[in-house]
C-alpha positions as CSV (number, residue, x, y, z in Angstrom):
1,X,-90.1,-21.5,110.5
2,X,-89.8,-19.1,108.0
3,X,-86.7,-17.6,109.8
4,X,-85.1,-20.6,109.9
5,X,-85.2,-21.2,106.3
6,X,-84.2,-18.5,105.3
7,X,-81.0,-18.6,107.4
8,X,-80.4,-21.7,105.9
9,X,-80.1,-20.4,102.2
10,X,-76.8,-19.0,101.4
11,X,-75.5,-17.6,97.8
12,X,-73.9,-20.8,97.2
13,X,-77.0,-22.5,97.6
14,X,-78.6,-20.7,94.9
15,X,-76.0,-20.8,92.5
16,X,-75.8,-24.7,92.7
17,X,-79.0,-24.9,92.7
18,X,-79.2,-22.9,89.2
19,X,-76.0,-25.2,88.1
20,X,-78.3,-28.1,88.6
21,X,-81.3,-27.1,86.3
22,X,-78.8,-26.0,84.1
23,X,-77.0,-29.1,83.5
24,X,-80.8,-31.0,83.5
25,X,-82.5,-28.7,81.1
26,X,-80.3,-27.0,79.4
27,X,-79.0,-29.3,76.5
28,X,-82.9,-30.0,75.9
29,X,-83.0,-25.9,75.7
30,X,-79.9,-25.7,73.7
31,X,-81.6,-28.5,71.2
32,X,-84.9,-27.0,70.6
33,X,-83.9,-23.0,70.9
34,X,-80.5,-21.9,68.9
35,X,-81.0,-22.5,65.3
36,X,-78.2,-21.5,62.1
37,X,-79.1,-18.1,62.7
38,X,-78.0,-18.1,66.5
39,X,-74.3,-19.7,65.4
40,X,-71.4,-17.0,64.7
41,X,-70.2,-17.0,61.4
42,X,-66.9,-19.0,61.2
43,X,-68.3,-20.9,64.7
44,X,-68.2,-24.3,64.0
45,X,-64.8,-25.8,62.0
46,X,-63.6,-29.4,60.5
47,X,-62.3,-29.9,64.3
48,X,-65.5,-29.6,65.9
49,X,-67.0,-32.3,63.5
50,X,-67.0,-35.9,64.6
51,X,-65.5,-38.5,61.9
52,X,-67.7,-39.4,59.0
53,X,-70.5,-37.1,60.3
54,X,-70.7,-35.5,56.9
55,X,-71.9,-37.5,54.1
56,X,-73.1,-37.1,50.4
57,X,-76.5,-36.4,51.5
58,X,-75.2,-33.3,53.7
59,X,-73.8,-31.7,50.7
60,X,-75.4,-29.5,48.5
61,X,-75.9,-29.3,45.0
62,X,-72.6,-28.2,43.3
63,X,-70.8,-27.5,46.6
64,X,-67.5,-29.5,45.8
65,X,-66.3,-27.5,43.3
66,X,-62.2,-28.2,40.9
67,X,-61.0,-25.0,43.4
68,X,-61.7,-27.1,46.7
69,X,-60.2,-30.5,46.0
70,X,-56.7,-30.9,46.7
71,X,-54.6,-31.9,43.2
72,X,-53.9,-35.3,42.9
73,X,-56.9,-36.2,45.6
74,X,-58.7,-37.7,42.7
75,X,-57.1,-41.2,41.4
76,X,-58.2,-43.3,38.4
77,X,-59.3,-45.9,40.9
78,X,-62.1,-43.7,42.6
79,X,-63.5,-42.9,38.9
80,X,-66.6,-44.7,37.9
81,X,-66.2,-46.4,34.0
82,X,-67.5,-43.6,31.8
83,X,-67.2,-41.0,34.4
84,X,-65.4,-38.7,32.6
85,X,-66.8,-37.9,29.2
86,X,-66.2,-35.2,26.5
87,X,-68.3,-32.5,27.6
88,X,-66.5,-32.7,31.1
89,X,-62.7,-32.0,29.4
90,X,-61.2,-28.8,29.4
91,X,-59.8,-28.1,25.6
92,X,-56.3,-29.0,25.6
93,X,-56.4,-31.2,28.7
94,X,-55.8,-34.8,27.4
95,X,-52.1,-34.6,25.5
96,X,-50.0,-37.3,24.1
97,X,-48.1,-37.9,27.7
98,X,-51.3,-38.4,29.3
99,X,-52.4,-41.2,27.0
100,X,-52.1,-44.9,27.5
101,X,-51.1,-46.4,24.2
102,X,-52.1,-49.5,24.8
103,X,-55.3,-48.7,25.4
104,X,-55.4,-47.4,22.2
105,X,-56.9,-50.0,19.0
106,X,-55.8,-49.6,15.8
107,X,-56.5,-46.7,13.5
108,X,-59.2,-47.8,10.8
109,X,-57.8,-47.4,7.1
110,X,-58.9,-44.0,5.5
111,X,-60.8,-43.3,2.6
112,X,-59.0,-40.5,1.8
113,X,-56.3,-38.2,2.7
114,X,-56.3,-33.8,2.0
115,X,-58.8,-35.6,-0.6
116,X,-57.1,-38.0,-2.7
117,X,-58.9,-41.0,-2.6
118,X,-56.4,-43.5,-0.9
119,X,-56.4,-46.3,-3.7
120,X,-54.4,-44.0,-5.9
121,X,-51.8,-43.3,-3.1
122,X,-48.3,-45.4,-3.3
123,X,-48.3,-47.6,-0.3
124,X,-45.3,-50.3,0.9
125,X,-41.3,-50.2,0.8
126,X,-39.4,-48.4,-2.0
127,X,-35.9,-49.0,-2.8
128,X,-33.3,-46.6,-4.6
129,X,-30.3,-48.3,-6.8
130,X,-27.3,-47.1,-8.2
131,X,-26.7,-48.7,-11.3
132,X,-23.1,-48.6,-13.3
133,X,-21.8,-50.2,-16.4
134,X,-20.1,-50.4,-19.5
135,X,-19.8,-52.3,-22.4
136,X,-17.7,-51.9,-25.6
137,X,-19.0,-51.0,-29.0
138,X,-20.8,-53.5,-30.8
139,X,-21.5,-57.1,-30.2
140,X,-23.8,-58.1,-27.7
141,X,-24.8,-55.7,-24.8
142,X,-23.8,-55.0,-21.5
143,X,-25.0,-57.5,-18.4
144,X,-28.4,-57.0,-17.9
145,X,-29.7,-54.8,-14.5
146,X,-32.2,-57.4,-13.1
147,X,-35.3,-54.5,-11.6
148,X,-37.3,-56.8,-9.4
149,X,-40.8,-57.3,-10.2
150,X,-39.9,-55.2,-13.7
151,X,-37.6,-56.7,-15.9
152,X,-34.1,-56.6,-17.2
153,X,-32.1,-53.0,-18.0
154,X,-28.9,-52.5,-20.4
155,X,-27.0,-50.6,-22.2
156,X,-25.5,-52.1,-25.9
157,X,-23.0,-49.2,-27.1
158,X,-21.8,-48.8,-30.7
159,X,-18.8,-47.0,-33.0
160,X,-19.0,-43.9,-34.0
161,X,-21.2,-42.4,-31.2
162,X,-23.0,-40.9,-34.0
163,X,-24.3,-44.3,-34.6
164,X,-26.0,-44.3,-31.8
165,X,-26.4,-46.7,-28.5
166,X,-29.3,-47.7,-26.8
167,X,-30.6,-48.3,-23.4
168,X,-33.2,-51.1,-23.5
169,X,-35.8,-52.2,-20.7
170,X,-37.3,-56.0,-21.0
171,X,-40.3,-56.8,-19.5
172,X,-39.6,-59.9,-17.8
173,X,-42.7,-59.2,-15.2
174,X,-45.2,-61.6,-16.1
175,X,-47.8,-59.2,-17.1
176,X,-48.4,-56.4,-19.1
177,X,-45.6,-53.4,-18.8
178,X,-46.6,-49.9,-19.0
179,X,-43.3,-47.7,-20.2
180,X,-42.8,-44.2,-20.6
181,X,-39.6,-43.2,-22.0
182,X,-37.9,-39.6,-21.8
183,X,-34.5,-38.5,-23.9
184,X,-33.0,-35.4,-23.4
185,X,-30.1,-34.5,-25.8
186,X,-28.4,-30.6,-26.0
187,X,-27.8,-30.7,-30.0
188,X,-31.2,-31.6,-30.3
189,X,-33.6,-28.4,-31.0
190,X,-36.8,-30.8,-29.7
191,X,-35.8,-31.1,-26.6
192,X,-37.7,-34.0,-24.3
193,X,-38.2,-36.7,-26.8
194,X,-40.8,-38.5,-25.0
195,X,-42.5,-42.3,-26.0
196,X,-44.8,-44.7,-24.3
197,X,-45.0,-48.8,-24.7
198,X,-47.4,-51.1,-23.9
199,X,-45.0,-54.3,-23.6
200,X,-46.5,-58.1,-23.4
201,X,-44.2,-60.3,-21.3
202,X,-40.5,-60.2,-22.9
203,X,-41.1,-56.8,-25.1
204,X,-39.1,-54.1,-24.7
205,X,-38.7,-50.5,-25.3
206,X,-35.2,-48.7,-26.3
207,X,-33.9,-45.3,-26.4
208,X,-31.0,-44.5,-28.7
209,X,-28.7,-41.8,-27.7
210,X,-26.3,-40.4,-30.4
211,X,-22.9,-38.3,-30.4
212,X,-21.0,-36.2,-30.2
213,X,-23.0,-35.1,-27.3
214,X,-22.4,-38.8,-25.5
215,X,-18.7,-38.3,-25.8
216,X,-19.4,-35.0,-23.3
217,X,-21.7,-37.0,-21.1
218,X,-24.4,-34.1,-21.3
219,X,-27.5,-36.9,-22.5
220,X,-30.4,-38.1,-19.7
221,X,-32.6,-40.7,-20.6
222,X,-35.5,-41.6,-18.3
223,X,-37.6,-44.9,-18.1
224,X,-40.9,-44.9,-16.0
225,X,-42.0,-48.7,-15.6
226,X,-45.2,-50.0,-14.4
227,X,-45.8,-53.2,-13.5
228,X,-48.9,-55.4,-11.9
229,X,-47.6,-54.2,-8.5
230,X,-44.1,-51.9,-8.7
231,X,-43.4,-48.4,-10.1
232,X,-39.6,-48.3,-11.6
233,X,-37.7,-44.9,-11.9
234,X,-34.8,-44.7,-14.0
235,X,-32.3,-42.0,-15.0
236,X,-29.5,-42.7,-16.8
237,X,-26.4,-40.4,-18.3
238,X,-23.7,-42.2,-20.9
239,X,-20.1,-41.6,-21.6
240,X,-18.5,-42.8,-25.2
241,X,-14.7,-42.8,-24.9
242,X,-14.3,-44.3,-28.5
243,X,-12.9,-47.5,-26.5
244,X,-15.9,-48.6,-24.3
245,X,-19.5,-46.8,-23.5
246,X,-20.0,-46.4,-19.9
247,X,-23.3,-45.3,-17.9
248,X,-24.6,-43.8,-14.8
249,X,-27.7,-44.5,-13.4
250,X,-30.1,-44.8,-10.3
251,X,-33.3,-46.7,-10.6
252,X,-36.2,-46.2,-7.5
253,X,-38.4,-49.0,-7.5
254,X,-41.8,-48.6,-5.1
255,X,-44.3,-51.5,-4.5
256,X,-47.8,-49.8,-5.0
C-alpha cells in the first residue's frame, strides 16, 4: 500500500500542494505576522495606496507642513472664516497688491497726527488768486477784490507817493474778523511794521505805503485774515508811476 503511495507522489505534487496552503493561509499569516518593522524603508508609495484610503485621522500631529504643499494648492475657498489670523502671518506677507479694497471700511477720524491734536489742523479746499490792479491818485479807490467768506480788498493810491497809499481789507464776513497786518518798506530802519485788528462786520484795517520806495516797487505788505470758517493770505507789492498806482498780489484763501 505504502509502495503504491508513494509512487504516486511526484515533486509536482508537493509543490502544488504547498501553493495551496499557501494561497489559503497565507494572507491570514501575512495579516497577523509582518508589522511596520518587517516593511523596507521606501516600500510602500502613493501608487500602492487605494483612493481616499488616507484621511485626516491617519495623519499625525503637524505632519503637513508650508514645504509639502504644492503653491497655489490652497485657495480662499477651502479656508474656514477666521482661519487665518495674525499670529499665523509671516512679517511682510500681506502687501498693498494682495489687499481687497473693498473689503476695506472706512478709516475712523484721528485724534491726532505726529501729535498735534487734529482740531487745530487746516482741513478742506484752498484756493490761490492772483490779484492785479490800479487805480489813479486820489478820488475813490480801486474796484474792490471780493475774498470769499472774508471781505472786500483794495488799493486807493495818492500824489506824491510820499503821501502815501493804502491797501485796505473790509470785513464783509458776517462775523467777527481777526487781521494781522505786515509792511515791509527798505527806507524804513524798523523793518516789519506789524498790526493786528479785531474788525466787527464792515471794519477794516489799512496799511499805508509811502515813496519814494513805491516808485521802485521794492514795498511788501501782508494781510492775514481770519474768518468764522476761512484763513486769507495776502501779499501785495505797489508801483507809483506818478500817473496811476498799480499792484501785484496773490491771495491763498483755505476753509478751516
Amino acid at each position: 500500500m505504502l509502495d503504491r503511495i508513494r509512487c504516486t507522489f511526484t515533486y509536482a505534487n508537493v509543490m502544488s500542494t504547498i501553493a495551496v496552503f499557501g494561497v489559503l493561509g497565507g494572507g491570514a499569516y501575512a495579516a497577523a505576522n509582518v508589522g511596520a518593522d518587517d516593511i523596507k524603508r521606501n516600500a510602500v508609495r502613493s501608487k500602492h495606496i487605494k483612493k481616499s484610503q488616507v484621511g485626516r485621522k491617519h495623519l499625525k500631529r503637524d505632519a503637513v507642513s508650508g514645504a509639502k504643499i504644492a503653491k497655489g494648492a490652497v485657495t480662499a475657498a477651502k479656508l474656514s472664516d477666521a482661519a487665518v489670523s495674525g499670529p499665523k502671518l509671516a512679517d511682510g506677507a500681506v502687501t498693498g497688491p494682495k489687499v481687497d479694497e473693498s473689503t476695506l471700511g472706512i478709516v475712523p477720524n484721528a485724534d491726532r497726527v505726529d501729535g498735534v491734536d487734529g482740531a487745530e489742523l487746516l482741513r478742506g479746499r484752498g484756493e490761490i488768486r492772483a490779484l492785479q490792479g490800479s487805480d489813479a491818485p486820489g478820488g475813490a479807490g480801486s474796484a474792490p477784490f471780493v475774498l470769499a467768506g472774508a471781505g472786500d480788498f483794495t488799493l486807493e493810491c495818492r500824489h506824491p507817493a510820499s503821501a502815501g497809499s493804502d491797501f485796505t481789507f473790509t470785513n464783509t464776513s458776517g462775523s467777527t474778523a481777526n487781521v494781522w497786518t505786515d509792511k515791509v518798506q527798505d527806507s524804513f530802519a524798523i523793518g516789519h511794521q506789524i498790526f493786528y485788528y479785531v474788525l466787527a462786520e464792515g471794519g477794516s484795517a489799512s496799511v499805508s505805503v509811502s515813496g519814494p520806495v513805491v516808485a521802485e516797487g521794492r514795498a511788501l505788505v501782508k494781510f492775514t485774515i481770519a474768518t468764522g470758517d476761512r484763513l486769507t493770505l495776502i501779499e501785495a507789492r505797489i508801483i507809483f508811476s506818478g500817473a496811476e498806482c498799480s499792484f501785484n498780489a496773490v491771495a491763498t484763501e483755505i476753509a478751516t
